[in-house]
C-alpha positions in Angstrom: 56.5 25.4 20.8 56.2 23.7 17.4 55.2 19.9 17.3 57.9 17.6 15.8 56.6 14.8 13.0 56.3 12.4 15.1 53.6 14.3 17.6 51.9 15.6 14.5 51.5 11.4 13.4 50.1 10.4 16.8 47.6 13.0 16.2 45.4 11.1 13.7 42.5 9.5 15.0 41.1 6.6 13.3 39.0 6.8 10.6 35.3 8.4 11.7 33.7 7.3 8.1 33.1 3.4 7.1 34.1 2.8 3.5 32.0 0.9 1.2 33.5 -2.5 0.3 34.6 -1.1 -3.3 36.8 2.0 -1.2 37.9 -0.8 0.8 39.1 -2.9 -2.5 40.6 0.3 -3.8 42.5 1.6 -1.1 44.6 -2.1 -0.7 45.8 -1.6 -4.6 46.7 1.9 -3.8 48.8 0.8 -0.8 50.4 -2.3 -2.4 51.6 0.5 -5.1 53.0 3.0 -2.6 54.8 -0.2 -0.9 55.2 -1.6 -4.4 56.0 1.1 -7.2 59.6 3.6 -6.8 59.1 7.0 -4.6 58.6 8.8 -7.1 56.0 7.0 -9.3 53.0 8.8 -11.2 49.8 6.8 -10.3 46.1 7.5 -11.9 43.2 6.6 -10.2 39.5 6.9 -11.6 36.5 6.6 -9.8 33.0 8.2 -11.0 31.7 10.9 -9.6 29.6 10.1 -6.5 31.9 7.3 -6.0 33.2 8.9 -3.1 36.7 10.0 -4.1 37.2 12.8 -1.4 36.7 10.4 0.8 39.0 7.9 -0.3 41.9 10.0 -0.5 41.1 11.7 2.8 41.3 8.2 4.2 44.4 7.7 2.4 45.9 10.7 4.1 45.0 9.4 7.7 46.7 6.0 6.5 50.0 7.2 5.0 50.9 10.1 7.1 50.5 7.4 10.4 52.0 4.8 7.9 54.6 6.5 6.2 55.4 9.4 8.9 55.9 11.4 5.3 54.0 15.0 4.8 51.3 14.9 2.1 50.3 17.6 -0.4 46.6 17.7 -1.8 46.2 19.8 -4.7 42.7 21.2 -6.3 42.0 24.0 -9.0 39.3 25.8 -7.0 39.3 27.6 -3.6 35.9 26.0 -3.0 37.3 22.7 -3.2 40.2 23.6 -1.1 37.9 24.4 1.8 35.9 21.6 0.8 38.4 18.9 0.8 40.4 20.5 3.9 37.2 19.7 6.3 37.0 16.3 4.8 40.7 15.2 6.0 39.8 17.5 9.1 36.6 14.8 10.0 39.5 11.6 9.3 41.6 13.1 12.4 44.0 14.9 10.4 44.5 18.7 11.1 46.2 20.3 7.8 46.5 23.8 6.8 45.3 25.7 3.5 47.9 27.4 1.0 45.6 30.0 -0.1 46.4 33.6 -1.5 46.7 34.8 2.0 49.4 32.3 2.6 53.0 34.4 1.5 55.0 32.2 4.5 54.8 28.6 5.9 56.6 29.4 9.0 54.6 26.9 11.0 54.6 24.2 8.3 56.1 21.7 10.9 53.1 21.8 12.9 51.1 20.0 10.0 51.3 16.8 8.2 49.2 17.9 5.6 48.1 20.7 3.3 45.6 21.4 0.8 46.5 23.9 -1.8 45.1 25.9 -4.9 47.4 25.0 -8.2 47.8 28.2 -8.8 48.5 29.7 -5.7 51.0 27.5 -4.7 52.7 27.5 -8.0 53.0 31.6 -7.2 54.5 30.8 -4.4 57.1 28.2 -5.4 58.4 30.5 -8.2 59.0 33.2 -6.3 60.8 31.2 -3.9 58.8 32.4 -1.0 57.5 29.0 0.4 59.3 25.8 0.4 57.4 22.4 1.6 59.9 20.0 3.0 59.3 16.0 3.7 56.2 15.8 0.9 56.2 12.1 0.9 53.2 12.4 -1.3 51.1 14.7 -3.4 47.6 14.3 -4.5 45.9 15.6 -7.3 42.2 16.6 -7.0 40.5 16.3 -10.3 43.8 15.7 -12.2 42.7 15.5 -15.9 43.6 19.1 -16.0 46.6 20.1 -17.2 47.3 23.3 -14.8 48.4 20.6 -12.6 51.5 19.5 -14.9 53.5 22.7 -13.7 53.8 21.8 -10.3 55.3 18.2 -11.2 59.0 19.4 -11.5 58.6 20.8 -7.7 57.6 17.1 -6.2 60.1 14.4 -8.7 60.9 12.8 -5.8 57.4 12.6 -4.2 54.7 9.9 -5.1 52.1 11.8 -7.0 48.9 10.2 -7.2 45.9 11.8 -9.3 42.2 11.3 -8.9 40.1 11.6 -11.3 36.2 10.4 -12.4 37.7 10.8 -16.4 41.3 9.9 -17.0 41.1 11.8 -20.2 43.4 14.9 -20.4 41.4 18.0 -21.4 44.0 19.1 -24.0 44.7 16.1 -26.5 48.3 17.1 -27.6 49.2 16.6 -23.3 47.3 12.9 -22.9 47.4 11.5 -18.9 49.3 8.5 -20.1 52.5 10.6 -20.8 52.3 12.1 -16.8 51.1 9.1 -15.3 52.2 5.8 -15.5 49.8 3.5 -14.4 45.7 3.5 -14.2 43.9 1.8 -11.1 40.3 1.9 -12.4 37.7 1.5 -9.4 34.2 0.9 -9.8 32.0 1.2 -12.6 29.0 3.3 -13.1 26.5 0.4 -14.4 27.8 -1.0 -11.1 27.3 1.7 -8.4 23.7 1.7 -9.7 23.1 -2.0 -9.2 24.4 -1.9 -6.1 22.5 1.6 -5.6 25.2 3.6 -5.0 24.4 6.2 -7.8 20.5 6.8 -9.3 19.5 5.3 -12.5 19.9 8.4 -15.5 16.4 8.5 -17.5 17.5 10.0 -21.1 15.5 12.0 -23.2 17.7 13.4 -26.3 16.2 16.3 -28.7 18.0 16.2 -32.3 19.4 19.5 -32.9 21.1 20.6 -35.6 24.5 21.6 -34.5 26.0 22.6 -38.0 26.3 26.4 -37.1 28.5 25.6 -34.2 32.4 26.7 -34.5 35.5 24.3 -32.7 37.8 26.4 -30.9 41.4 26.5 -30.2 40.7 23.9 -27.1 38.9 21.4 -29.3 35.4 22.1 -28.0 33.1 24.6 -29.1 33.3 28.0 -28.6 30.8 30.3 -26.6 30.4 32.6 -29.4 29.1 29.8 -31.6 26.9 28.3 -28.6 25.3 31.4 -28.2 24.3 32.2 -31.1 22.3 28.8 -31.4 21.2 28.6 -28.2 19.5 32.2 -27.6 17.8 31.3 -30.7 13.8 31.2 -30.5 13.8 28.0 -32.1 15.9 26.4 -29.6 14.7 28.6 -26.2 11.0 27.0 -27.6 12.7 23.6 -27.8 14.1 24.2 -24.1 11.0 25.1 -22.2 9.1 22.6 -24.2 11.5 19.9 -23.2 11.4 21.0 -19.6 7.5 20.8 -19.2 6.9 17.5 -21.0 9.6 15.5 -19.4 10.2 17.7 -16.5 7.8 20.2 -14.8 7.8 19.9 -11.1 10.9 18.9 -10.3 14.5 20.4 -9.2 16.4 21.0 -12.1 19.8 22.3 -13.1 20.5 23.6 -16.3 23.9 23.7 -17.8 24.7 26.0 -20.8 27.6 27.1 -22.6 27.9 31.1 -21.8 26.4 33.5 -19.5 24.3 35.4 -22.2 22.6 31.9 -23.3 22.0 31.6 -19.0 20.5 34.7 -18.9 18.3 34.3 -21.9 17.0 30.9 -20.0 16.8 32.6 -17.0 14.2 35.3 -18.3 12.4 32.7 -20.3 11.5 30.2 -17.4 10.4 33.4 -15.3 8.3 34.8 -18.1 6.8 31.1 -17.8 5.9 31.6 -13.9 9.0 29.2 -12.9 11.0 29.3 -9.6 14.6 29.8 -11.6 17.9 31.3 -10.4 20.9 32.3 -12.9 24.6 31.4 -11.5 28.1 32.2 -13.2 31.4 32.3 -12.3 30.9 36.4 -11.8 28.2 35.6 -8.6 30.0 36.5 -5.3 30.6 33.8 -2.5 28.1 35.1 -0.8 25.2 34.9 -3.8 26.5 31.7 -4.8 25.9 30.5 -1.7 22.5 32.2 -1.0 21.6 30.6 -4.3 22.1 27.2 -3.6 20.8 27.3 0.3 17.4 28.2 -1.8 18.0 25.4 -4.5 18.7 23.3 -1.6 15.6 23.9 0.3 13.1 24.9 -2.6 11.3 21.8 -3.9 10.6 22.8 -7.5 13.7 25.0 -8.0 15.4 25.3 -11.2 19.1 26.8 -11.1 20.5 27.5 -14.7 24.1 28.1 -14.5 27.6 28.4 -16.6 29.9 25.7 -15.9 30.3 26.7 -12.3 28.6 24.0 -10.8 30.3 20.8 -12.9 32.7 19.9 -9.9 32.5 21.0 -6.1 28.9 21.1 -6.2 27.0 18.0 -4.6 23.3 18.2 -3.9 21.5 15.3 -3.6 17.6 16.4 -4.3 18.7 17.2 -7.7 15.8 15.1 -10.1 16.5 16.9 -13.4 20.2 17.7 -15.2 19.3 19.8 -19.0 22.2 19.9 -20.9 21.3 23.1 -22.7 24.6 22.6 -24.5 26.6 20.9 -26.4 30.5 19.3 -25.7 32.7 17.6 -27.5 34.7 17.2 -23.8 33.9 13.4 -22.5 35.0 14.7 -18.7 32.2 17.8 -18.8 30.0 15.1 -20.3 30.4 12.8 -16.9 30.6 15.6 -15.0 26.8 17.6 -15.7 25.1 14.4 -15.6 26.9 13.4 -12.3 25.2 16.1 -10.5 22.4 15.0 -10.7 23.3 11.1 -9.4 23.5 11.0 -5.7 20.6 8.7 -4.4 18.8 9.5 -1.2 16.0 7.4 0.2 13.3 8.6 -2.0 15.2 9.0 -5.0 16.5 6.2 -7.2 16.3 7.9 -10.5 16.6 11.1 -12.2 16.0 12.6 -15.4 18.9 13.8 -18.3 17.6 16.1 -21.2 19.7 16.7 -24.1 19.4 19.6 -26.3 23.3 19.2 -27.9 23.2 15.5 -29.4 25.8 14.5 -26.4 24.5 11.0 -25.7 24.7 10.4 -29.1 27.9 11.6 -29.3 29.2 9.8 -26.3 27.1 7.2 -25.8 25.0 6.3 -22.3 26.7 8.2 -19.1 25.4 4.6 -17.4 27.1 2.6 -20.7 30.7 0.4 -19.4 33.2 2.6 -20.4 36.8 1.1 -21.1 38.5 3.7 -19.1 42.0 2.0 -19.7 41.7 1.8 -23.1 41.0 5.1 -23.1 43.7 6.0 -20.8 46.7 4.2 -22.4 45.4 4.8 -26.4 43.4 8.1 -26.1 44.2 9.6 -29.9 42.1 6.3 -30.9 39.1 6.9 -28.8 39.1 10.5 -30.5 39.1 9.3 -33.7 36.0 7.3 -33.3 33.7 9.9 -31.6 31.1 10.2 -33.6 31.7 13.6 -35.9 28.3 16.0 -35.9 27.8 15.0 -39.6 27.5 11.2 -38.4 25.0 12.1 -35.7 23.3 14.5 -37.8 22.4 12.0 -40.8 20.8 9.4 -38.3 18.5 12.0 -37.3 14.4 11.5 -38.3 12.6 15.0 -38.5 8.9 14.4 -36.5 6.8 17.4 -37.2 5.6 18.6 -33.7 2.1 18.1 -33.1 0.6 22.0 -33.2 2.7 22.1 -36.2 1.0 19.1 -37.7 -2.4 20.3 -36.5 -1.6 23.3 -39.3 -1.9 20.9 -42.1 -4.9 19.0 -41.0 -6.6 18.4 -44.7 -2.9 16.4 -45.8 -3.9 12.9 -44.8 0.3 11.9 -45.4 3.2 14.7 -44.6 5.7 12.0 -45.0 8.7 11.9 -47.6 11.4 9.8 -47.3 14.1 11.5 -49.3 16.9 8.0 -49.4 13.8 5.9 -50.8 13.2 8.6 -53.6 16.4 9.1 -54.2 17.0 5.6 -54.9 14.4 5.4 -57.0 15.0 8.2 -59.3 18.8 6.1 -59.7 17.0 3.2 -60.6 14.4 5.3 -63.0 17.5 7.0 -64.8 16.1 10.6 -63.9 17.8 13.1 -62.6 18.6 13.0 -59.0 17.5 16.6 -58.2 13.5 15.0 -59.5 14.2 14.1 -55.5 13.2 17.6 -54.5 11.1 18.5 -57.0 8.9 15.5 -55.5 9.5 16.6 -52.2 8.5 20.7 -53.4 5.5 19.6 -54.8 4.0 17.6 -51.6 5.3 20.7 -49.7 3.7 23.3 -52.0 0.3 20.8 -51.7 0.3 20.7 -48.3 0.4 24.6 -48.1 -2.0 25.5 -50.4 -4.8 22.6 -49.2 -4.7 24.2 -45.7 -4.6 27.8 -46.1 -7.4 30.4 -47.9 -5.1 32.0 -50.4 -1.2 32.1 -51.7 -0.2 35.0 -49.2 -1.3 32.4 -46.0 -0.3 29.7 -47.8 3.8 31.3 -48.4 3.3 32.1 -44.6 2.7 28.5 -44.0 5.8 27.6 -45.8 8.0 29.2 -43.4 6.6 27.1 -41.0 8.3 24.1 -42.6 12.1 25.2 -42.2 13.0 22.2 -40.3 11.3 20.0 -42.1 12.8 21.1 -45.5 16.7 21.4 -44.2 16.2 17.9 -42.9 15.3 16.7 -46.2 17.6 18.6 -48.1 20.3 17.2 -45.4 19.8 13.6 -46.5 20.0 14.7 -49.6 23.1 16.0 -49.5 24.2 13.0 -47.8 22.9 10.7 -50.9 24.4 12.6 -53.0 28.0 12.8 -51.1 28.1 16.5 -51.5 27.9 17.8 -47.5 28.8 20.9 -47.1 27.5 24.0 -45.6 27.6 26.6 -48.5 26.4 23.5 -50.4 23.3 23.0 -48.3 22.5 26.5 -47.6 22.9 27.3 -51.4 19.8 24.3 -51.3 17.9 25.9 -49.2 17.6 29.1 -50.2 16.9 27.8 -53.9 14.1 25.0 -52.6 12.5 28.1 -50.4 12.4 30.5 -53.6 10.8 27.5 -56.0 8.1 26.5 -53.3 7.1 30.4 -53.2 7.0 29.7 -56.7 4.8 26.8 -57.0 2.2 28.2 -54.5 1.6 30.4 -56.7 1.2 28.4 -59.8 -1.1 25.9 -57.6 -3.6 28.7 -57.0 -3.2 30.6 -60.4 -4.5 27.2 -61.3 -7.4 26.3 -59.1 -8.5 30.1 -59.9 -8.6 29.1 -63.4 -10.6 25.8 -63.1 -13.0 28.0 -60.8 -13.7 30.6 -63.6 -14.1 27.6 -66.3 
């Protein structure tokens, strides 16, 4: 015999879980605009990630379906979340059935009060007029700055539709969260969850890299192609492992990375290096996926690099380490790599951040007060002001590395600032390309006073590739001509004049020798 509505609402036990004073705050504003705000009203809610948010709107489901003796619909954009979130509202005393693939019929949908549902699936289902919900008194959205979600709106316009979300920023910018919802309840604060040590404390440590070779795609962030390309380089693989064992060695890591080539390059890398390391995609098998983590879980130096995969659903709290072996021009990805690595546990009230794609300074501090609803209600303004590449780029100071230094011993000063020169030939009235040719010759000096002969000391130059695009960079800069083909065409012609002058440096000390 199917249960009627009113059996399935006497059902709910109370609620299992205590909520921390801030869930407490937050669920009374939510409740005052269900009692508040029309039927069908479009309400945002933000809360970081580790804030707890499952739980709040688990606790929100116990409260209106014995409130409101009205159905509610929870909707996520991965399966693992689905079976995640339906055991949460499971321990709040609310039984609820999964729409999954398997679902073609909800013949016993009167038996539940709630259901948790794939987008995707459920928007299959609705087309094709196979499954009807009846008596959704609300729907909530899991995760709901994505836009897959929008579809499903035209089913529900007489439900209350609330979304949760750490980032109310939409991931496309032409569809922005202010034109789908109409109101923003922002809970608490990052800065404020770690004072009152409800999130770890984020230790940064940022490596500049030069992003310049990097491509935007379609979605407005940049594309794998471009990614991997830079980031299976040797230069930045080197940069990588070095990162990892000065600020890192030891601990649990998780690596994030833009394509599963550039994870599988890392991969071989840290095992070449004798390191306990895993690779996980979005190809792995539920089954590998989870054998992976079960040993990530319980191994205490582990390092899992991975594609994406892990950026929401995935909470392990022994996490020490987050590498963002990539970079994103997507604020929500930016929140959501370093929140894995946030939870606290009672030996852990830190962990590390390492950034090899310039995204703290392109974002600013994951712990920094953000202004969520300025953000929310004026988001084409908070684009605008992200710092371009070009911006980051021309605040960054080249240090030679120190075995790199150790190869020009004999030159007591390596330094060169290129905007102090620069300024100086101005002032001079030379010419300002009497910049480079002042930075060549210290280059071609330092080459040939710390090699044997011209053929070691044009090997030597190579060596100096980072060093000479930086200066040419700035130079570029002063002289307000910036682009690629500009500075490439620089390049190649500084490279070609410094072969060129370690030549003439030891033609001449061979001709003072025979004199």
């Amino acid at each position: 015999m199917k249960r009627n509505h009113t059996q399935a609402v006497t059902s709910t036990k109370p609620n299992p879980v205590k909520l921390y004073d801030y869930q407490q705050k937050d669920l009374i504003k939510i409740f005052e605009c269900f009692n508040e705000r029309p039927n069908s009203y479009n309400l945002l809610y933000q809360l970081p990630t580790g804030g707890g948010k499952t739980v709040i709107f688990s606790e929100i489901v116990r409260r209106y379906v014995e409130e409101m003796k009205k159905k509610v619909l929870v909707l996520t954009h991965r399966i693992e979340l689905s079976k995640q979130t339906s055991q949460m509202i499971e321990k709040f005393g609310v039984q609820n059935k999964i729409i999954n693939s398997d679902i073609k019929e909800l013949e016993d949908q009167h038996d539940y009060m709630c259901f948790v549902a794939m987008v995707e699936t459920l928007n299959n289902r609705l087309q094709e007029e196979k499954l009807e919900l009846d008596d959704i008194g609300l729907v909530i959205i899991d995760e709901a700055h994505y836009n897959s979600f929008r579809k499903l709106f035209k089913y529900f316009e007489n439900s209350f539709i609330l979304g949760v979300t750490a980032t109310p920023l939409s991931s496309n910018i032409k569809l922005p969260m202010k034109d789908s919802y109409r109101e923003l309840i922002v809970g608490e604060s990052i800065p404020t969850l770690i004072d009152k040590q409800f999130l770890a404390k984020a230790n940064f440590y940022s490596f500049d890299v030069s992003l310049k070779s990097l491509k935007i795609g379609i979605n407005g962030d940049y594309t794998v192609k471009s990614s991997e390309e830079l980031f299976t380089s040797l230069n930045m693989q080197g940069k990588l492992l070095e990162a990892y064992e000065e600020v890192s060695k030891g601990k649990k890591t998780l690596i994030f990375n833009n394509g599963i080539n550039t994870s599988k390059y890392v991969y071989s890398l840290f095992k070449s290096a004798g390191y306990e390391i895993r690779h996980l995609d979005n190809t792995a098998s539920s089954s590998d996926r989870k054998e992976i983590l079960d040993w990530f879980k319980h191994t205490p130096n582990a390092i899992v690099t991975s594609v994406s995969i892990l950026t929401t659903g995935f909470d392990e709290p022994s996490v020490e380490t987050i590498i963002l072996n990539r970079a994103t021009k997507s604020l929500t990805l930016y929140f959501q790599m370093i929140g894995r690595g946030s939870r606290v546990l009672p030996n852990k009230k830190d962990f590390t951040v390492i950034d090899l794609g310039n995204n703290v300074a392109r974002f600013g501090l994951w712990s920094a007060p953000v202004n969520w609803q300025e953000i929310f209600n004026f988001p084409n303004f908070y684009y605008d002001n992200l710092k371009s590449d070009d911006e980051i780029e021309r605040n960054f100071k080249y240090v030679m590395p120190p075995d790199l230094r150790a190869e020009f011993a004999n030159s007591e000063d390596i330094s060169f600032d290129v905007k102090e020169v620069y300024k100086k030939m101005i002032r001079e009235g030379r010419k300002s390309k009497d910049t480079l040719l002042l930075s060549l010759e210290q280059h071609a000096f330092m080459c040939a006073d710390n090699t044997e002969d011209v053929f070691d000391a044009r090997l030597l130059a190579k060596d100096l590739t980072d060093d000479i695009s930086y200066r040419i960079r700035i130079y570029s800069y002063c002289m307000m001509k910036n682009s690629k083909n500009y500075r490439e065409w620089l390049e190649e012609d500084y490279m070609r004049k410094l072969r060129v002058r370690i030549g003439q440096i030891f033609a001449e000390r061979s001709m003072e020798e025979e004199e």
